[in-house]
N, C-alpha and C positions, 0 to 999 in steps of 0.2 A: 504494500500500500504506500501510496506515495505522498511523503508530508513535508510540509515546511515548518522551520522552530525558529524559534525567538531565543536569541541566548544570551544568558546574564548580562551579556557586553552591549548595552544599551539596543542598538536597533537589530545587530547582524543578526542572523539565523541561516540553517545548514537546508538543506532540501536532500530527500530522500529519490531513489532512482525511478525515473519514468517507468513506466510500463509499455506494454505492445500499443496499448490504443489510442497512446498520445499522437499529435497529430507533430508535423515539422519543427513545431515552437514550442514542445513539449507541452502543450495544453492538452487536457481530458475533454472528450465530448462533456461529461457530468462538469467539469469545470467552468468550462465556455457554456452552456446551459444555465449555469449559476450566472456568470457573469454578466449573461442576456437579459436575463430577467431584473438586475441590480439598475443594469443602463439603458434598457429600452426605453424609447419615447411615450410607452404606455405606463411606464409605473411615475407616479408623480411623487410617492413621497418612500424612505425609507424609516424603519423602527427600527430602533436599537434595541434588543429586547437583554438583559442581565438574568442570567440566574446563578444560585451561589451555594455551595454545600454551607453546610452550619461550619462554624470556623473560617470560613473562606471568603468573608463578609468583602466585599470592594470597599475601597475608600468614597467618602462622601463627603460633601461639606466646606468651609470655607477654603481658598486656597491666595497666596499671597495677601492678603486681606480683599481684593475686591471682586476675587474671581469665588466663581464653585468649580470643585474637581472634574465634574464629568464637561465643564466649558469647556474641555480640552477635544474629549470626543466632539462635540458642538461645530462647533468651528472648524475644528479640520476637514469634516466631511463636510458643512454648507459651503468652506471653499473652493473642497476636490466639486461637488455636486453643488454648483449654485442654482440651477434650474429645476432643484426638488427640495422637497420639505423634509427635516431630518426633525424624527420625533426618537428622543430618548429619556431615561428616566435621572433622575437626580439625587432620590434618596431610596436607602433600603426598603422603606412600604411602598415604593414601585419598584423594586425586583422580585423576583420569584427565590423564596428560600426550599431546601431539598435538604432530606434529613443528610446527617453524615453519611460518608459511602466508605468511610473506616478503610480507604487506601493508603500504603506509605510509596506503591510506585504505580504506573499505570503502562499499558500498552495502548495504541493508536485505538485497536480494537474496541477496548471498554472503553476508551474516551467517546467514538463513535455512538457504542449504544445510550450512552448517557445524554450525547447531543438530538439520538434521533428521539429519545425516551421524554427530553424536556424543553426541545427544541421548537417554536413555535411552525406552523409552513411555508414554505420559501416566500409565496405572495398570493395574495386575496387580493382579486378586481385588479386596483389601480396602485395598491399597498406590497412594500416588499420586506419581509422582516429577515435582519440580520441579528445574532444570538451569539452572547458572551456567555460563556460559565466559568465560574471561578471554581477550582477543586484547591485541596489539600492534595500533599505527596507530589511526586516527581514521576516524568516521564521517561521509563524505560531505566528507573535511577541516575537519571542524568541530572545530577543538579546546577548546572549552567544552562538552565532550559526556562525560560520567560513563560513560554506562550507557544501556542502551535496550531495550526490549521493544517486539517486532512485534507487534502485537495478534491473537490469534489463535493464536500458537503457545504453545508449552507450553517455553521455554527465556528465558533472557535474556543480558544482555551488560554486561561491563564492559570498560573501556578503559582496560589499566594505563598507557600511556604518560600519560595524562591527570591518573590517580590520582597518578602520581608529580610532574606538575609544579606540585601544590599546593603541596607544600613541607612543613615541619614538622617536629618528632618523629618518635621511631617508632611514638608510640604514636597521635600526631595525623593520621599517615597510613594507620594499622590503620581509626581510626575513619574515616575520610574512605570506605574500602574497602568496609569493612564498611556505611555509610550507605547504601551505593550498591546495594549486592547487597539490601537488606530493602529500600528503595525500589523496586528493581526487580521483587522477586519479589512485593511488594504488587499493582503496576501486572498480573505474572503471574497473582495468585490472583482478582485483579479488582476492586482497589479502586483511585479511589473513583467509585459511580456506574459504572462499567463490568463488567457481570455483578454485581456486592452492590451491591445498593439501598439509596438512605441511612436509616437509621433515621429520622435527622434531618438537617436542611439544612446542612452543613456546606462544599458543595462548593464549590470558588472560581470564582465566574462567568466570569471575565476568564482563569482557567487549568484549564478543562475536566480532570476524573479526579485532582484534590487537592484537598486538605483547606486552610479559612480558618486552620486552627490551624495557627501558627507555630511550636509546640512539638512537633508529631511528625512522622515523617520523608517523610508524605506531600504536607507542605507545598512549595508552587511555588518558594519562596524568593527574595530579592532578586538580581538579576543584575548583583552584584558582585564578582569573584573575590576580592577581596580581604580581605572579608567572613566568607569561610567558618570560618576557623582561628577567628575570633571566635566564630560562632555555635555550633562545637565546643565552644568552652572550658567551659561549666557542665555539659555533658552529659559532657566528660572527668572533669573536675575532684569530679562527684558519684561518679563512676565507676558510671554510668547507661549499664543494660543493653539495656534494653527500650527502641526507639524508635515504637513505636504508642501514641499514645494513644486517650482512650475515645471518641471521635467514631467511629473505623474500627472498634476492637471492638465496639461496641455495634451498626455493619453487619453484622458476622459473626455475631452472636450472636443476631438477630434476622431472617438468612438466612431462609429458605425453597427448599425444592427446588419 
C-alpha cells in the first residue's frame, strides 16, 4: 500500500512504492478520483471534519494572542482554494471524540479501517469533506512520523504522541500541529504532482509529491529533529497564517477537471 509520512523534521515526509496501477506520474486512479472530487467546479465548499481518540485531543484555542489555532488550517486552504468555502471546526465540541483504541504502534492497514470506520463520505451534492484523526502511538514504531496519508483514501492522520515530543511553547506546539494537518491534507487534496499537475516544475526529485521551496509547508524538509523549532521561529514570530505558497496554488488554480 502506498503512503506518504510527515516526519518529525517539520514539513519532509518519505513516500512508500507505487504500485502497478499508478498511472506515468505515479498517481492512483483512487487518488486522482479523490483529487477530482476536492477540485471540481461542482463542489463549492470543502469541510474539515476532526476526529480524535480520547488522549489524542488537537490543540484548540488562543494562539499568539490574536489568532485561534485551527486559523492556520483556515487560511491556508481559502488561499490554496479561494473560489470555495472552507468550513472547519475550532473547538473540541465540534470534533468527533472515539473511545481509546489502546495502540502503542499502528500499520497503514488499521489506520485505514479507522478512517473508513469514522470517516465522514468523500462528498454530498455540492459538499466535499476532508477528515483529520488524531491517534495515540506510532506508525509502524516509527517515531519520527508526524502524520501520514494513504494515498487513495479521503482521510489523514496525525500522531499526537509525536507532536508532543517536539517540545516547545504552547504556541510552538499548536504550530508544529497545525503544520502537520495542512501538510497532510495537501498530500489529501493531491499535491504535489499526485492528482494536481504542476503548473511549473517545482517538484523535489530526490523527495517524490513536495515542493523545492523550503518556504511552504509542502517542503520534504531537512531530517533533523532538532531543527524544527528553528525553522518554526519566523513563520511564528511573523505570526504567519497561510503555509502554501505560490508554486502549489498556482497547481490549483490552473487545475483542470
Amino acid at each position: 500500500m502506498k503512503y506518504l509520512l510527515l516526519l518529525i523534521l517539520f514539513f519532509g515526509c518519505g513516500e512508500g512504492e507505487s504500485d502497478d496501477s499508478s498511472n506515468s506520474s505515479g498517481t492512483t486512479p483512487e487518488q486522482q478520483s479523490i483529487t477530482d472530487a476536492y477540485l471540481s467546479s461542482s463542489t463549492s465548499s470543502l469541510t474539515v471534519n476532526v476526529v480524535y481518540e480520547t488522549g489524542a485531543d488537537p490543540y484548540v484555542g488562543g494562539l499568539n494572542l490574536s489568532n485561534d489555532t485551527w486559523d492556520i488550517t483556515r487560511d491556508s486552504f481559502e488561499g490554496l482554494l479561494p473560489n470555495k468555502t472552507i468550513e472547519y471546526p475550532s473547538q473540541l465540541s465540534e470534533m468527533v471524540s472515539i473511545s481509546s483504541q489502546m495502540k502503542s504502534s499502528w500499520s497503514a492497514s488499521e489506520l485505514v479501517s479507522v478512517g473508513n470506520t469514522h470517516a465522514p463520505v468523500l462528498k454530498v451534492g455540492d459538499k466535499a469533506n476532508l477528515t483529520v484523526v488524531f491517534v495515540r502511538g506510532l506508525l509502524d514504531n516509527n517515531s519520527n512520523i508526524l502524520g501520514v496519508h494513504v494515498t487513495g483514501t479521503r482521510f489523514v492522520f496525525v500522531f499526537k504522541d509525536v507532536v508532543e515530543s517536539v517540545g516547545g511553547t504552547d504556541d510552538q506546539q499548536k504550530y508544529v500541529e497545525q503544520a502537520t494537518v495542512v501538510h497532510e491534507l495537501g498530500h489529501l487534496i493531491g499535491l504535489v504532482d499526485n492528482g494536481v499537475p504542476q503548473a511549473t516544475d517545482h517538484e523535489d526529485g530526490e523527495h517524490p509529491h513536495h515542493t523545492s521551496n523550503d518556504e511552504c509547508v509542502m517542503f520534504w524538509a531537512v531530517e533533523n529533529p532538532n531543527q524544527i523549532l528553528l525553522l518554526l521561529n519566523n513563520i511564528i514570530t511573523s505570526n504567519q497564517l497561510d503555509l502554501f505558497e505560490d508554486e502549489v496554488k498556482n497547481d490549483v488554480s490552473t487545475y483542470s477537471e
